[in-house]
Structures are given as structure tokens and as C-alpha cells.
C-alpha positions as CSV (number, residue, x, y, z in Angstrom):
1,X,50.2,-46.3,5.5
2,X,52.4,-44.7,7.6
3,X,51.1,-41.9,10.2
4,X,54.1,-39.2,9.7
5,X,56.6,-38.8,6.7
6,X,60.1,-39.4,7.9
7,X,62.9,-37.5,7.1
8,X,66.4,-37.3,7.8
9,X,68.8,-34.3,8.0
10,X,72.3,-34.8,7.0
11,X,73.2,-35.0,10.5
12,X,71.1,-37.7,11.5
13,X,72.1,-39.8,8.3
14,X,75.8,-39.5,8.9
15,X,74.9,-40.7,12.3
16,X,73.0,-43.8,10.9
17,X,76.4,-44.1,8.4
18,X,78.6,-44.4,11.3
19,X,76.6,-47.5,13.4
20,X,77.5,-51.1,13.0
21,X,75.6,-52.6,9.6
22,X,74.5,-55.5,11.8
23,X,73.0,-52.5,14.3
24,X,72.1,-50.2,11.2
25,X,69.7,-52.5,9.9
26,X,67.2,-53.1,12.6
27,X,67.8,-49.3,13.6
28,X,66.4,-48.5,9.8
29,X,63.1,-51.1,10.0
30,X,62.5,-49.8,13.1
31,X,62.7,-45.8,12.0
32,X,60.7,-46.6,8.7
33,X,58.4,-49.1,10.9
34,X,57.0,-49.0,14.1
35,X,58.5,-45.3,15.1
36,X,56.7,-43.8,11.8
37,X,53.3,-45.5,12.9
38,X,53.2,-44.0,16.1
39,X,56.1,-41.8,17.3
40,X,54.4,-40.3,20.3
41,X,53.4,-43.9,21.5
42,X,57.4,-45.0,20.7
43,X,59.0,-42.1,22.1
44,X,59.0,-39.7,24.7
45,X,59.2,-35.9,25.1
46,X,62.4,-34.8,26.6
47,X,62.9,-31.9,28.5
48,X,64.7,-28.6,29.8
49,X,66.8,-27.5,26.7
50,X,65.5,-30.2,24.5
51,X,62.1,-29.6,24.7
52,X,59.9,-30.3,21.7
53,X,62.6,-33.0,20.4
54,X,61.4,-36.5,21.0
55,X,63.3,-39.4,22.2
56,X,62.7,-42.9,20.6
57,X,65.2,-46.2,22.0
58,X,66.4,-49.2,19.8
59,X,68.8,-51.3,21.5
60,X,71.4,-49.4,22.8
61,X,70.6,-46.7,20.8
62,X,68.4,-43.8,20.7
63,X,66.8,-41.5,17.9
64,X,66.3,-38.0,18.2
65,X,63.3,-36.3,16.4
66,X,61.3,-33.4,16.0
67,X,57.7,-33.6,15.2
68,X,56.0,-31.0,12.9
69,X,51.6,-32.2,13.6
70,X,51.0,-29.5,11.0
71,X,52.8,-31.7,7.7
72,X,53.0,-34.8,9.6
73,X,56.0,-34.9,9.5
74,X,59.0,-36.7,11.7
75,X,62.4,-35.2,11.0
76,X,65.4,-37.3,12.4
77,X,67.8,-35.5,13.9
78,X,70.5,-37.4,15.8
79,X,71.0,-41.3,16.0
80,X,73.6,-42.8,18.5
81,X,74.5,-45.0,21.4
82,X,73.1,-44.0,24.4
83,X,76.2,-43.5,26.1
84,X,77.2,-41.0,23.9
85,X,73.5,-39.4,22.8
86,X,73.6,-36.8,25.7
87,X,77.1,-35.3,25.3
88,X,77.8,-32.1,24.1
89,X,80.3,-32.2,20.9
């Protein structure tokens, strides 16, 4: 049984649309895997103006979320390569 429900906004799904299939599908097992088990032990807090988002690293890729301790509940918010995870859009 999984620790924290995961859920993805739109954003974060069209995110996880855009990666490689042969990087999408280790990215997914990871989300619905490990990260879900124990996303403070997987990820870290970031900081300054993202504070309270969590950070999480696959590869060469890294998963934004928000953690709600309340509902248990991880809520995906970005998913890209970590070149371009930072950038403002």
C-alpha cells in the first residue's frame, strides 16, 4: 500500500506526454513506485520561491510536487529534464 495518493495536474501530465516513451516509462514506475512510498525520503524540499514544492530526480529528469500531510496526498506538478526544470516559461 502506498503512503500518499498521487495525482497529477494537467500540467504535469502534458509534461510526462512530451518525454521520450523509452524515458516515460521508468519515469511512471518510479512516480507510482518508490516516490509514492516515501516522497520525503526520495525528494528534497526546495527553496526561496519554491518553498513547500518538493523535488524528486529520475535520470536526467526531475519531478515537481506538492505534498498535502493532511489527505496524504502527492500532487505532481511539473516533470522535465533538468536542464530545462528551472527556467521560467
Amino acid at each position: 500500500m502506498r503512503d500518499y495518493q498521487t495525482v497529477l495536474t494537467a500540467a504535469a501530465l502534458r509534461s510526462l506526454r512530451s518525454v521520450p516513451p523509452r524515458v516515460a516509462e521508468p519515469l511512471v514506475a518510479f512516480i507510482f513506485g518508490s516516490l509514492a512510498d516515501a516522497p520525503r525520503r526520495r525528494g528534497k524540499p526546495l527553496q526561496r520561491e519554491l518553498e513547500g514544492r518538493w523535488s524528486a530526480r529520475r535520470g536526467d529528469y526531475r519531478i515537481v510536487y506538492r505534498l498535502d500531510e493532511d489527505t496524504k496526498t502527492m500532487c505532481l506538478l511539473k516533470i522535465d529534464h533538468r536542464a530545462d526544470m528551472y527556467r521560467p516559461r
